[in-house]
C-alpha positions as CSV (number, residue, x, y, z in Angstrom):
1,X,125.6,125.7,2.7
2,X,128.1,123.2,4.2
3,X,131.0,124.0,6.1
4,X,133.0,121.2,5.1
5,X,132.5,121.4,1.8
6,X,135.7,123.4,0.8
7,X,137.8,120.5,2.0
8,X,135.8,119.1,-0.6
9,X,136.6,120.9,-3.5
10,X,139.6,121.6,-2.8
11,X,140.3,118.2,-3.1
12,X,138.9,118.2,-6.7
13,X,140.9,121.5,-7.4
14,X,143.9,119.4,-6.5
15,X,143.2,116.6,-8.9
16,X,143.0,118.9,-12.1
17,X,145.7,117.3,-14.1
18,X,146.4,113.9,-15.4
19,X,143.9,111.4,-14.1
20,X,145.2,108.5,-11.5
21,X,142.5,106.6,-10.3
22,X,144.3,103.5,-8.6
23,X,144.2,105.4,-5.2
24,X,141.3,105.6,-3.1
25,X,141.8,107.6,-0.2
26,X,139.6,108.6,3.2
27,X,140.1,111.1,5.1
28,X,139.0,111.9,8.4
29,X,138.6,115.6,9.8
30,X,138.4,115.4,13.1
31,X,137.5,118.9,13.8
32,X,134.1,119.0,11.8
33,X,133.8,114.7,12.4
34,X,134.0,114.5,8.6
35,X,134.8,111.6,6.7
36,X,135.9,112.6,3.0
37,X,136.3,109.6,0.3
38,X,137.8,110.0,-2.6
39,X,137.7,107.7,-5.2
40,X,138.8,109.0,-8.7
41,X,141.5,111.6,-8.8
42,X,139.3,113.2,-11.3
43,X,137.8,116.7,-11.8
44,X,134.9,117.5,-10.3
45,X,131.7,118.3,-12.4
46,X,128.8,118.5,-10.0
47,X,128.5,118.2,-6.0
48,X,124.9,116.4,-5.1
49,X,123.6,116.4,-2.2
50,X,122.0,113.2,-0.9
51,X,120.9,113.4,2.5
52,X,121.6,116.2,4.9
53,X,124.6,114.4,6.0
54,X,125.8,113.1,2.5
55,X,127.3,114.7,-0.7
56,X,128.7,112.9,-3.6
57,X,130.9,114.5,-6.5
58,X,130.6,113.2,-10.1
59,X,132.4,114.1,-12.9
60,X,131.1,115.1,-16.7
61,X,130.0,111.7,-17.4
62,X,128.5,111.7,-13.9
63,X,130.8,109.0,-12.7
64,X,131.3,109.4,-8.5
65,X,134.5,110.8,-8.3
66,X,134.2,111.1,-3.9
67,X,131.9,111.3,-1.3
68,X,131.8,113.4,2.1
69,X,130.2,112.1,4.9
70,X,128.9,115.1,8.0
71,X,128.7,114.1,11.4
72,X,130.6,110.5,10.6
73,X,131.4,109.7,13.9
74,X,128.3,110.9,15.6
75,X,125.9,109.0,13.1
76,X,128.4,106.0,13.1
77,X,128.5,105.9,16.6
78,X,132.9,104.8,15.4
79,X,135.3,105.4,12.8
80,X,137.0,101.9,12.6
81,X,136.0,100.2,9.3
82,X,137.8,97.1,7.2
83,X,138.8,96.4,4.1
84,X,138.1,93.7,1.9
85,X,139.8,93.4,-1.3
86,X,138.1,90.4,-3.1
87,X,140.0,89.0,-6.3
88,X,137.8,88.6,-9.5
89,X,137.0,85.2,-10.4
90,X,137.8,84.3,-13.8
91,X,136.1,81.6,-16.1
């Protein structure tokens, strides 16, 4: 159905082993403008579809595990983005 969707899965194949989810990671293939979030470094149980350009993977407990993005840079209009890591307030 999608042609980006076995970078994608391979991705989750990858992550098969012992679960490390302190990484988040994006990647950016420029030769299909796909943007490819991972979030967990878990197995994937299910790919959803969202919208015709967005597809999320969750794992058994249906937690998102990453996301891929079609045409990022032509919906977008850019691929710059920021990060904000904002502490937790404590009581």
């Amino acid at each position: 159905m999608w042609g980006l969707q076995p970078h994608c899965r391979a991705g989750a194949r990858r992550s098969q082993g012992n679960p490390t989810p302190k990484l988040m990671k994006i990647t950016y293939f420029k030769d299909t403008d796909t943007a490819f979030i991972q979030l967990l470094d878990k197995p994937v149980f299910e790919t959803r579809e969202i919208s015709i350009n967005v597809l999320i993977d969750v794992d058994e407990e249906g937690n998102l595990v990453s996301m891929t993005v079609e045409n990022a840079k032509e919906k977008t209009g850019s691929l710059e983005f920021s990060y904000h890591g904002i502490a937790r307030k404590t009581a």
